[in-house]
C-alpha positions as CSV (number, residue, x, y, z in Angstrom):
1,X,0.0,0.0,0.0
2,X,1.1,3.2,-1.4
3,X,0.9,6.6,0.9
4,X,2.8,9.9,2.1
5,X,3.8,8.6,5.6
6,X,2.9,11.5,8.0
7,X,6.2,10.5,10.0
8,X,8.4,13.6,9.9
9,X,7.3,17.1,11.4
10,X,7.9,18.1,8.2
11,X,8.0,17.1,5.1
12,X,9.6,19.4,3.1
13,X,12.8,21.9,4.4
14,X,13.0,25.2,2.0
15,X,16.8,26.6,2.5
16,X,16.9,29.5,0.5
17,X,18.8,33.1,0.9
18,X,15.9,35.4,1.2
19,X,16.9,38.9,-1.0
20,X,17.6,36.0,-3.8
21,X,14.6,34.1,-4.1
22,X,12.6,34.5,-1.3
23,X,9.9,36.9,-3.2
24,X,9.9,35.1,-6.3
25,X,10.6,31.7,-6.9
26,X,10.4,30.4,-3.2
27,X,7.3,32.0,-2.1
28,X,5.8,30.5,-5.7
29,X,7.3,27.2,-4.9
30,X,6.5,27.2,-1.6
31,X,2.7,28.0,-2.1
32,X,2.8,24.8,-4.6
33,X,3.7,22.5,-2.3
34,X,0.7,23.7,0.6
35,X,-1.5,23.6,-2.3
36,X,-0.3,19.9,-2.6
37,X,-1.1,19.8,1.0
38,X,2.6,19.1,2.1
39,X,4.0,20.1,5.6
40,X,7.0,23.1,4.5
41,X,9.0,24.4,6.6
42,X,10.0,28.1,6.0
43,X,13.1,29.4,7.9
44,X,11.8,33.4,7.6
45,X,7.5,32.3,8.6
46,X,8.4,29.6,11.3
47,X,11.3,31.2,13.2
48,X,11.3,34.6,14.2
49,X,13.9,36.7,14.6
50,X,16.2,36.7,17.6
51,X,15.8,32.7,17.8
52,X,18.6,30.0,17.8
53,X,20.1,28.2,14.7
54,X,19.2,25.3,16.6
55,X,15.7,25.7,16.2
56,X,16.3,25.3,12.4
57,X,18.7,22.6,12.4
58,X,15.8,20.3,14.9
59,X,13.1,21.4,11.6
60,X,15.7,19.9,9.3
61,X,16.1,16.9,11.4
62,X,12.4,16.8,11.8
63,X,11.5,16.9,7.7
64,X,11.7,14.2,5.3
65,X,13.2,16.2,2.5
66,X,15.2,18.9,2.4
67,X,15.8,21.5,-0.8
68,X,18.2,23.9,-0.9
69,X,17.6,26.7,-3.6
70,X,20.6,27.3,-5.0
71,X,21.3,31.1,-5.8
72,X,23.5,33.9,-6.8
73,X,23.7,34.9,-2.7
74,X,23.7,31.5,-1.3
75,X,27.1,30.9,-0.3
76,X,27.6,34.5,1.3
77,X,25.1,33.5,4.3
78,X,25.9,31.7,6.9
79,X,23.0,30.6,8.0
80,X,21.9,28.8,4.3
81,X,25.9,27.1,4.7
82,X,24.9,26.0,8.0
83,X,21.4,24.2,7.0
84,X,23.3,23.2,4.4
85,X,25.9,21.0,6.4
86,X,23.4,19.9,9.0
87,X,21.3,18.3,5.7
88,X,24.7,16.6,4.9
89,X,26.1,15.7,8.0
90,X,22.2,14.0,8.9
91,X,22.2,12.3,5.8
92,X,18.9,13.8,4.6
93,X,17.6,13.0,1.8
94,X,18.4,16.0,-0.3
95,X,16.5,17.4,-3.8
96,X,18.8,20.4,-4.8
97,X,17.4,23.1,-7.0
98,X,19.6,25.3,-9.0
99,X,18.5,28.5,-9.3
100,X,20.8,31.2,-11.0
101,X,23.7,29.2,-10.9
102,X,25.2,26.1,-12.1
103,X,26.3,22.5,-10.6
104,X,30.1,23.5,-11.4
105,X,29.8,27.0,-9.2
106,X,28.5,25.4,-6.4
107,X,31.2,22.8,-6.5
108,X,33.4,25.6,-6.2
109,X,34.5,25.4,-9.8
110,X,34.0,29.3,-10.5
111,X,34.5,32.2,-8.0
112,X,31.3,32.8,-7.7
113,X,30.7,30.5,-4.7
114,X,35.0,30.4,-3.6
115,X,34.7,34.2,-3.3
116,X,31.3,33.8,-1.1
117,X,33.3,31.2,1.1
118,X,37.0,33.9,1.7
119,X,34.7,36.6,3.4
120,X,33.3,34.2,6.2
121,X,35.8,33.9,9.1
122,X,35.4,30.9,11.3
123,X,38.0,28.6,9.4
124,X,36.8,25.0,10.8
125,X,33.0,25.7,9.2
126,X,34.5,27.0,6.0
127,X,36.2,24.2,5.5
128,X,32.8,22.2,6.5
129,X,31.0,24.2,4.4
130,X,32.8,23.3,1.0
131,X,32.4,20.0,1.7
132,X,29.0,20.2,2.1
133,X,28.6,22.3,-1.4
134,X,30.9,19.6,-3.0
135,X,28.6,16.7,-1.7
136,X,25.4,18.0,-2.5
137,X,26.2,19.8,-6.2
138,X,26.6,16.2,-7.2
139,X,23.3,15.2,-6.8
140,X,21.3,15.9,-10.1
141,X,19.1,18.9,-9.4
142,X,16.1,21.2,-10.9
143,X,17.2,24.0,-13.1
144,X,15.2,26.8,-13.8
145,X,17.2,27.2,-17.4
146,X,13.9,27.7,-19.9
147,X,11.0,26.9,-18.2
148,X,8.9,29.1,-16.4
149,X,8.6,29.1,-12.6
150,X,4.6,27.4,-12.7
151,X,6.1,24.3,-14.5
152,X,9.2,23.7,-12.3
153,X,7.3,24.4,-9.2
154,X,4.7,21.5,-10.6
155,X,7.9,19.0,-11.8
156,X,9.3,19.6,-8.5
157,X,5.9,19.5,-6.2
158,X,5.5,16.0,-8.5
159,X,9.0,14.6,-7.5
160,X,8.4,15.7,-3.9
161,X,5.4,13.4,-3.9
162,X,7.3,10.3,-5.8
163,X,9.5,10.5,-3.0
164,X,7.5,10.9,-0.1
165,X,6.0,7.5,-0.7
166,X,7.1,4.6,0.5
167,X,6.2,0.9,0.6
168,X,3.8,0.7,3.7
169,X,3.1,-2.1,5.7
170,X,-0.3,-3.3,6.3
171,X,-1.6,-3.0,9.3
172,X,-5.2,-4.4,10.9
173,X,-8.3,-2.1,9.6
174,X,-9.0,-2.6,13.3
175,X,-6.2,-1.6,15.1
176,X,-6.2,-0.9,18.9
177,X,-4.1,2.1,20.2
178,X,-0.9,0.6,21.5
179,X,0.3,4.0,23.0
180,X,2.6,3.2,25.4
181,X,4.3,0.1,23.4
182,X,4.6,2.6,20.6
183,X,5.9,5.3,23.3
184,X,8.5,3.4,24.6
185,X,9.7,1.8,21.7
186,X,10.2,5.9,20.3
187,X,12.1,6.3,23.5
188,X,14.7,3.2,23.0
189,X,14.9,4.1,19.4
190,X,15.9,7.8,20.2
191,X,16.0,8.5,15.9
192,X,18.1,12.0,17.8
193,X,20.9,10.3,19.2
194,X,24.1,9.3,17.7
195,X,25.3,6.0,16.8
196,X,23.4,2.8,15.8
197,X,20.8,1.6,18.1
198,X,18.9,-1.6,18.0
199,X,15.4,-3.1,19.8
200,X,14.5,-6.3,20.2
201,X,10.9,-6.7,20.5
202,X,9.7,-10.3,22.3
203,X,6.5,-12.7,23.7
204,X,5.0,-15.0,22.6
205,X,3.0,-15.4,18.9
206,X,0.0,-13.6,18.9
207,X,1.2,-10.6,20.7
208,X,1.2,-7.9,18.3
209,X,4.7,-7.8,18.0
210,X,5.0,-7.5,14.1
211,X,1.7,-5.0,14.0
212,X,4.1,-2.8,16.7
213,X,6.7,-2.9,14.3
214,X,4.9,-2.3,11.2
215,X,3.3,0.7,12.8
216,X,6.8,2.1,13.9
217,X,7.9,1.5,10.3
218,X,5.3,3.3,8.6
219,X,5.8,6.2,11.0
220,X,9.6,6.6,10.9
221,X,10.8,5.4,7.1
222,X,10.9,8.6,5.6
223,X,13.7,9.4,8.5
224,X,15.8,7.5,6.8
225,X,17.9,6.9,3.3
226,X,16.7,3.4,2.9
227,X,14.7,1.5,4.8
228,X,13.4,-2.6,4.5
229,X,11.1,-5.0,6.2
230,X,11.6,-8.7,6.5
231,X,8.6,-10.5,7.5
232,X,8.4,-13.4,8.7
233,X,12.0,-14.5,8.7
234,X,11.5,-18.1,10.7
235,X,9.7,-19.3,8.0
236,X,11.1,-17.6,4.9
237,X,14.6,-18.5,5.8
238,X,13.8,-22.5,5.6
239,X,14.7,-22.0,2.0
240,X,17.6,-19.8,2.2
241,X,19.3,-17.1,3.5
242,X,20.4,-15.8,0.4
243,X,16.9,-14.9,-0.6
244,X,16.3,-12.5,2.7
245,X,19.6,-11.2,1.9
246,X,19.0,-10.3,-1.6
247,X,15.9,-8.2,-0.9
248,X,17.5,-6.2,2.1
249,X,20.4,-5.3,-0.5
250,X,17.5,-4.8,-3.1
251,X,15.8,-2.1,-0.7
252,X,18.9,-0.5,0.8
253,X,22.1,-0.8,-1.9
254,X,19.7,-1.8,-5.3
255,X,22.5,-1.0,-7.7
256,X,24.1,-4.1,-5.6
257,X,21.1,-6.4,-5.7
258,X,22.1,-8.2,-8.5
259,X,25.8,-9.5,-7.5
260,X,25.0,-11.8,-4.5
261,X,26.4,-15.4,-5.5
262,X,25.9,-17.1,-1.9
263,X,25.3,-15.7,1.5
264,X,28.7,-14.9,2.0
265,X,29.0,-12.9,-1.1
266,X,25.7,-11.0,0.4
267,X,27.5,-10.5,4.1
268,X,30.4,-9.0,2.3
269,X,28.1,-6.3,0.6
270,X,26.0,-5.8,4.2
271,X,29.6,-5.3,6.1
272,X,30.8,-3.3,3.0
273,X,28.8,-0.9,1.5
274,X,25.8,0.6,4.1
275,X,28.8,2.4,6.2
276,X,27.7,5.5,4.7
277,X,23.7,5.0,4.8
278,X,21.1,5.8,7.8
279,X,19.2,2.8,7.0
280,X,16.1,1.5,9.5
281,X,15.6,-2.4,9.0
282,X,13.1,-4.4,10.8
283,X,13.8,-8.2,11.2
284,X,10.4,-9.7,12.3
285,X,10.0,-13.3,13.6
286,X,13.6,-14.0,14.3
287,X,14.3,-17.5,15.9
288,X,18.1,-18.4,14.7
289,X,21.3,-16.3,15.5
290,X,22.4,-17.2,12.3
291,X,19.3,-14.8,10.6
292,X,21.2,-11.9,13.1
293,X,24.5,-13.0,11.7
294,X,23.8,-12.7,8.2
295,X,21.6,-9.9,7.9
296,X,22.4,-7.7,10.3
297,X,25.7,-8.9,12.7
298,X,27.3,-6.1,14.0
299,X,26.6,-2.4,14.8
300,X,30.0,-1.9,12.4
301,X,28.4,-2.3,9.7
302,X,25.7,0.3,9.5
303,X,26.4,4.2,9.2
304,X,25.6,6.3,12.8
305,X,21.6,6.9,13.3
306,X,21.1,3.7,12.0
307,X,18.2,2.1,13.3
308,X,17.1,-2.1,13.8
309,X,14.3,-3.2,15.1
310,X,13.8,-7.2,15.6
311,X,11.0,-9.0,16.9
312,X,11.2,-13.0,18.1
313,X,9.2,-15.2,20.4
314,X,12.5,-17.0,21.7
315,X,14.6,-14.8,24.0
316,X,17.6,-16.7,23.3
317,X,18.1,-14.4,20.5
318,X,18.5,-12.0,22.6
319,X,21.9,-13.2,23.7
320,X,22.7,-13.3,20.2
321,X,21.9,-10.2,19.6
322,X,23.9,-8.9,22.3
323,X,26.9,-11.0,21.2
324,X,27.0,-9.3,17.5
325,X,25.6,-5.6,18.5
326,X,29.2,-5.4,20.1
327,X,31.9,-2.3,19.4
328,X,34.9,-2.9,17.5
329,X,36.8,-2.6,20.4
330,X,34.8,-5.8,21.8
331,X,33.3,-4.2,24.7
332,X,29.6,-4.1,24.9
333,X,27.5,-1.6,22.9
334,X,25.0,0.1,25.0
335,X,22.7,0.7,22.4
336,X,21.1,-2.5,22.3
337,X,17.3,-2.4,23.6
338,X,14.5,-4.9,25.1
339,X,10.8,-4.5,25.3
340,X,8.7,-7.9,26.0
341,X,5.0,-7.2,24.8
342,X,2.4,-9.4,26.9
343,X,-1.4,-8.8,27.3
344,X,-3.2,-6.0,26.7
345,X,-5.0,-4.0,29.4
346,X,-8.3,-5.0,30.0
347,X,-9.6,-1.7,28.2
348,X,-8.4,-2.0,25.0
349,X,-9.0,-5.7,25.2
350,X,-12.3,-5.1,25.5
351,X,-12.4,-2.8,22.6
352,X,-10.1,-5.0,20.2
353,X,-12.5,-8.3,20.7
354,X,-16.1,-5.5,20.2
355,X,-14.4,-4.3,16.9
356,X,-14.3,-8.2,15.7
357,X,-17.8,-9.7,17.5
358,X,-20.0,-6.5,17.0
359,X,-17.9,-4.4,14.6
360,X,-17.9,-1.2,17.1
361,X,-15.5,-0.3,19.6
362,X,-18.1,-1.1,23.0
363,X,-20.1,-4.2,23.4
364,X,-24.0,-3.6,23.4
365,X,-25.3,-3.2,27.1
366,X,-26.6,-6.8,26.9
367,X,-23.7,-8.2,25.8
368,X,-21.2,-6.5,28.1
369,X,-21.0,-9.3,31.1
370,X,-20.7,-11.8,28.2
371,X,-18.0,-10.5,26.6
372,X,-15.9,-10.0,29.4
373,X,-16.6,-13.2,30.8
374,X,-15.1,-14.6,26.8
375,X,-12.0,-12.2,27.4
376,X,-11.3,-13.3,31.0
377,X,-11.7,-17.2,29.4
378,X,-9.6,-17.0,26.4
379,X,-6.8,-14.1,27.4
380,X,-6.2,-10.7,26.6
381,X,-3.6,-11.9,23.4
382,X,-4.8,-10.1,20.2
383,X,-4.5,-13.0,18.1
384,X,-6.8,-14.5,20.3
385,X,-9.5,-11.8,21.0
386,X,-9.5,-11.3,16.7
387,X,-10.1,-14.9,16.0
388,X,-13.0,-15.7,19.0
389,X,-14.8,-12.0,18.6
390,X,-14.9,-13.3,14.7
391,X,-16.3,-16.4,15.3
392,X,-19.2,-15.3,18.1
393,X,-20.2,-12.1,15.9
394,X,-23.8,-12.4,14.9
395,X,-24.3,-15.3,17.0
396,X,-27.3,-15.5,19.4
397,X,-26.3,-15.5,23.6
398,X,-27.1,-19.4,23.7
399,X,-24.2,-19.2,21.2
400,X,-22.3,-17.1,23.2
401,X,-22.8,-19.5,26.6
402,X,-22.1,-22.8,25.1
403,X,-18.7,-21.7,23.6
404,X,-17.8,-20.1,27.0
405,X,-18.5,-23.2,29.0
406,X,-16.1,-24.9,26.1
407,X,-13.2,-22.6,26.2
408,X,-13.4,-22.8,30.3
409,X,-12.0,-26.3,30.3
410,X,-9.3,-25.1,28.0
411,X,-6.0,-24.0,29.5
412,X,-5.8,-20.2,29.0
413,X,-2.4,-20.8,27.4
414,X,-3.2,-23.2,25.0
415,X,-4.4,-20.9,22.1
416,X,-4.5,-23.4,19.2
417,X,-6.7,-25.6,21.2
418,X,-9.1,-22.3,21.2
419,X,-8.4,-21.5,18.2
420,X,-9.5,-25.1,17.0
421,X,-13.0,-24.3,18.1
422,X,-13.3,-21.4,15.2
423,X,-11.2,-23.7,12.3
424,X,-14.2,-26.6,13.5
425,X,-17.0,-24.2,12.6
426,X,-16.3,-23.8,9.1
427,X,-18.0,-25.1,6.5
428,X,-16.7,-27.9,4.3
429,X,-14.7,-26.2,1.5
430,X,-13.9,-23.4,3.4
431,X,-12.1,-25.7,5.7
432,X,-10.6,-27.2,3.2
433,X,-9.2,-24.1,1.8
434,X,-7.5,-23.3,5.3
435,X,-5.7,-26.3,5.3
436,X,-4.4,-25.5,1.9
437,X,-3.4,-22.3,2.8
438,X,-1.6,-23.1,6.1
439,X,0.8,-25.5,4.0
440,X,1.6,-23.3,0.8
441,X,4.6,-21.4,1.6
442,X,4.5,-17.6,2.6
443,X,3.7,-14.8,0.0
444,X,1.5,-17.0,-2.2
445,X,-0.4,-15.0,-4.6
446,X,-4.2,-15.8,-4.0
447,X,-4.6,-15.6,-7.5
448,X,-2.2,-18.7,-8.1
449,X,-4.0,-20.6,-5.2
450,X,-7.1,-19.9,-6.9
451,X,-6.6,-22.0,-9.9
452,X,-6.2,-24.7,-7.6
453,X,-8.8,-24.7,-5.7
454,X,-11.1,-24.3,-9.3
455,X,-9.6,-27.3,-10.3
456,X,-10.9,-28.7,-7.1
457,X,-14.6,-27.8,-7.9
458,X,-14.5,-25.2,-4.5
459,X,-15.6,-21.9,-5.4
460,X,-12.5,-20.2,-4.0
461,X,-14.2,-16.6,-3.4
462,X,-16.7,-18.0,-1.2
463,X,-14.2,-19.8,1.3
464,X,-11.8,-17.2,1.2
465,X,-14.4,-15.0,2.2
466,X,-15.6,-17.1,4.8
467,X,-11.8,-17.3,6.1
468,X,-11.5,-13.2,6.1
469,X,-14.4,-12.8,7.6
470,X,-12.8,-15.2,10.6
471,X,-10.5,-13.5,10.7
472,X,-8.4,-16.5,9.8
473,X,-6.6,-15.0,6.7
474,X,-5.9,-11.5,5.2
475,X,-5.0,-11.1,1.5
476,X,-3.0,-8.1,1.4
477,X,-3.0,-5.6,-1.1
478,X,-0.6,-6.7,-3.3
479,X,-2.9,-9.9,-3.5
480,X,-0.2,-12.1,-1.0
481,X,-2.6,-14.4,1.4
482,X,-1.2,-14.1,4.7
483,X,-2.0,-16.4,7.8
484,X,-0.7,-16.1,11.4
485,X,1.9,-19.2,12.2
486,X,-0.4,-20.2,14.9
487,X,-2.9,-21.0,12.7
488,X,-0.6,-22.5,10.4
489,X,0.8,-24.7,13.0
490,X,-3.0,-25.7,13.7
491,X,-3.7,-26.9,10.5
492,X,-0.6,-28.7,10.1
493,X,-1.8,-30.5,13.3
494,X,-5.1,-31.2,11.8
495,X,-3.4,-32.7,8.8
496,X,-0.8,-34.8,10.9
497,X,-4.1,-36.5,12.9
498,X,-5.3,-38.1,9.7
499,X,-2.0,-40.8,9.6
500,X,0.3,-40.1,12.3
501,X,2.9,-42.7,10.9
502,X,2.8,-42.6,7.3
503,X,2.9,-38.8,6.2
504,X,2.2,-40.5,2.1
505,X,-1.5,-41.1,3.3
506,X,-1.9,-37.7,4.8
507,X,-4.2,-35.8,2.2
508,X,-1.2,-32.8,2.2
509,X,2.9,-32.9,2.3
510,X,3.5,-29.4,2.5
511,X,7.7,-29.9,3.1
512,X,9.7,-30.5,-0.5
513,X,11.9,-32.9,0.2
514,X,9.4,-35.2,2.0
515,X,6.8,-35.1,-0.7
516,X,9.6,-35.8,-3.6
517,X,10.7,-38.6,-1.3
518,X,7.5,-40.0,-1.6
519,X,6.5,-39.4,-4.9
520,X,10.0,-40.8,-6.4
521,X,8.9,-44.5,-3.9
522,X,7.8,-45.5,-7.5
523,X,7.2,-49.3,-6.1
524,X,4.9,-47.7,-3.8
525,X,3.6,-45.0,-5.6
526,X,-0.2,-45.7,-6.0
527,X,-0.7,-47.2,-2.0
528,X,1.1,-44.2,-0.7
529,X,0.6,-41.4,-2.6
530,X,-3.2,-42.2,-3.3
531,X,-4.3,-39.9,-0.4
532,X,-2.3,-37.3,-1.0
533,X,-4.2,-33.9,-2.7
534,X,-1.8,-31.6,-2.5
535,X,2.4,-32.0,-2.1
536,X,4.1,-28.6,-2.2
537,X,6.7,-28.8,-4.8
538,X,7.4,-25.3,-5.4
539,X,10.9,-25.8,-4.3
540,X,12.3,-28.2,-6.5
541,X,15.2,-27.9,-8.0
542,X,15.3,-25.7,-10.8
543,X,15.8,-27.6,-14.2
544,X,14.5,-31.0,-11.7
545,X,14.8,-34.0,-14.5
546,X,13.3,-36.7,-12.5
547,X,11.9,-40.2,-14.2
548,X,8.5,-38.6,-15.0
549,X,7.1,-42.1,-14.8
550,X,7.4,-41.8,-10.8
551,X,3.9,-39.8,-11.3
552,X,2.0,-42.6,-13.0
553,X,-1.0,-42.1,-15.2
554,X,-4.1,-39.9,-13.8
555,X,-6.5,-42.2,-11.0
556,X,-10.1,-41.7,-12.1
557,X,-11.3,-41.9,-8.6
């Protein structure tokens, strides 16, 4: 999902020398981009006179973009040369416009800008200063050259926007406030402090750990120069490292993205080449130190202001993490952060589990005792309150009462067990459809599963419709069906019951090698594999050349 991220303070930072531009092209420009209805930030209408330079250099550390305007009078003030390094120095992202002058005066090519630069005094900022103009000259810029000042303030005001949007996580239509998780993960984060910090989020599944860190992600990417999400890393990385590897480079170094041989050859470009870049990565559902090791292993590799956040049910990854977010000098780094996210208060509970069973945030008065008594049964877990406020909306109170006395006699702890109760309730091909989806392998296009389940005579909009409104799936934007792994471990569980010793006469293999194993048993190909509807092969081999005869002619039955 596509959309300006409301992150910064500010989206836009106007440096410009007033007597130059400030009249003219800046005020038109300027006026452009509120039209647009983006956030500016205008040195001469939001400070007033007498006030510190450091009240302009927090707005540029608060704005997602900064523009210099190049002109004439730029380099003989100060203050533009000091905005000017603090966008360099905080590695902003950084849309030059040239104004009345050219790349190659600004790099100090001509005199115009070197002369500018003699008549300040202070040596050390001089000497900052040029580096700055050096470093940003080479970016490619707007120039005013022919065109008139309505259709560069549009190109620009259309760049702007192109660049303002990101690649958002989804997040839950029905998302609960999760103020204080979000406050204090802002706190440990600190985006104003120095260095390269890092959280690690844990508790168990189910906790809202990845919708924390998709939240925090959406609100904070356009503070950086790159940014990427992993999701769900335990079970992506089953099939190789490499491929988690190749689509951080892809999002944070994508002129390297192509040159990644092995995992090794991808560490060497991580350790290598991000030195330079405020990058924020989130690793979500981490359960190997290895994942840490080869994705993100050391604090040395990222540039200062870099930021990682990591989420995992197993807390020995924290002592991993700990181990590789060390200092060169091997001492400790003490920018390494823990938050542990457990239940939710009572209150927003209560309104998480109304939004799923009655689709409002309060229960009806009627229903109020009742729906407590369900949250004090089942936990206040969000996975949890979703799935079993889905399953009891619309339902009469006799409804209600019987599945309370059920889920009484089931351990509060055991949420697949009460989770079962929902998968039971569904109808036939729904059901079926579920258990198809908790073995394909993550980031399965619906449309793809589709075809399947057409040649299966289901009528595939139905079920999944069924399963959405249980809140047992999502299909996210990009069309990607998306289960949580609870429910994928419960209908892997269902599957297992139906043979316990002879995985060939379950009715799905959903692990590669197992099913191949099975399926190349030619001598036992039509007692064992008879049962079988569905064996995930999408990982063969590529190129796999196997005796084609192991599939034997179509059953009719």
């Amino acid at each position: 999902m596509d959309s300006v991220i409301p992150g910064a303070e500010y989206q836009v930072f106007l440096s410009f020398r007033g007597p130059d531009t400030r009249q003219g092209f800046a005020d038109c420009l300027y006026h452009y981009m509120i039209d647009a209805g983006l956030r500016v930030f205008r040195d001469n209408e939001e400070i007033r006179q007498g006030e510190k330079i450091e009240e302009i250099l927090r707005a540029i550390d608060n704005s997602a973009i900064c523009m210099p305007i190049f002109s004439q009078g730029y380099a003989s003030s100060k203050w533009c040369l000091r905005e000017l390094a603090e966008m360099v120095e905080k590695k902003k992202k950084i849309m030059p416009i040239f104004y009345d002058v050219t790349p190659d005066d600004v790099k100090l090519k001509t005199p115009l800008y070197r002369d500018a630069l003699q008549r300040h005094e202070d040596k050390n900022e001089k000497t900052q200063w040029e580096n700055a103009l050096e470093k940003v000259a080479k970016i490619k810029g707007s120039k005013l050259e022919d065109i008139g000042y309505g259709e560069l303030c549009k190109l620009i005001v259309k760049e702007v926007l192109a660049n303002l949007k990101v690649k958002n996580r989804v997040v839950t239509n029905n998302l609960v406030e999760m103020d204080e998780s979000i406050e204090n993960m802002l706190a440990y984060l600190d985006i104003q402090a120095p260095g390269v910090r890092c959280v690690v989020v844990h508790g168990i599944g189910g906790s809202g750990k990845t919708t924390l860190a998709k939240t925090l992600f959406n609100q904070l990417s356009t503070r950086f120069e790159a940014c990427s999400f992993l999701a769900d890393i335990r079970e992506s990385s089953k099939h190789e490292l490499k491929h988690l590897q190749k689509k951080l480079i892809r999002d944070l170094l994508p002129k390297d993205s192509g040159t990644i041989s092995d995992t090794d050859g991808g560490l060497n470009i991580l350790q290598e080449r991000l030195h330079n870049k405020k990058v924020l990565i989130v690793l979500d559902d981490v359960d190997k130190r290895e994942q840490i090791e080869r994705l993100a292993g050391s604090s040395s590799w990222f540039s200062p202001g870099s930021r990682i956040i990591v989420t995992t049910r197993d807390t020995r990854v924290l002592v991993a993490e700990q181990e590789h977010m060390k200092e060169g000098n091997g001492k400790k780094s003490e920018e390494l952060w823990t938050l542990e996210m457990g239940e939710m208060n009572f209150e927003r509970a209560l309104q998480l589990f109304s939004r799923h069973a009655f689709k409002m945030d309060y229960p009806p008065s009627d229903f109020l005792n009742l729906s407590k008594d369900v949250i004090s049964v089942i936990g206040r877990l969000p996975l949890a309150l979703e799935i079993t406020g889905s399953y009891l909306c619309g339902k009469p109170k006799e409804a209600w009462e019987d599945n309370r006395n059920m889920m009484v006699r089931i351990p509060q702890k055991n949420i697949q067990k009460m989770l079962m109760i929902s998968s039971e309730a569904l109808d036939f091909r729904a059901k079926q459809i579920f258990l198809d989806i908790a073995c394909l392998p993550t980031k399965t296009q619906i449309k793809t599963a589709n075809y399947m389940w057409e040649s299966c005579g289901f009528r595939p909009e139905m079920g999944t419709k069924e399963l959405i409104l249980a809140s047992i799936i999502k299909v996210r934007d990009d069309g990607e069906l998306w289960m949580h792994d609870y429910l994928k471990d419960l209908g892997k569980e269902i599957i297992c019951i139906e043979n316990f010793m002879d995985s060939g006469m379950r009715s799905r293999l959903w692990d590669h090698e197992e099913a191949l194993g099975i399926l190349k048993r030619k001598e036992e190909f039509r007692a064992s594999i008879s049962k079988v509807k569905m064996a995930i092969l999408a990982f063969l081999p590529f190129g796999f050349q196997g005796d084609q005869s192991i599939y034997g002619e179509p059953s009719n039955s």
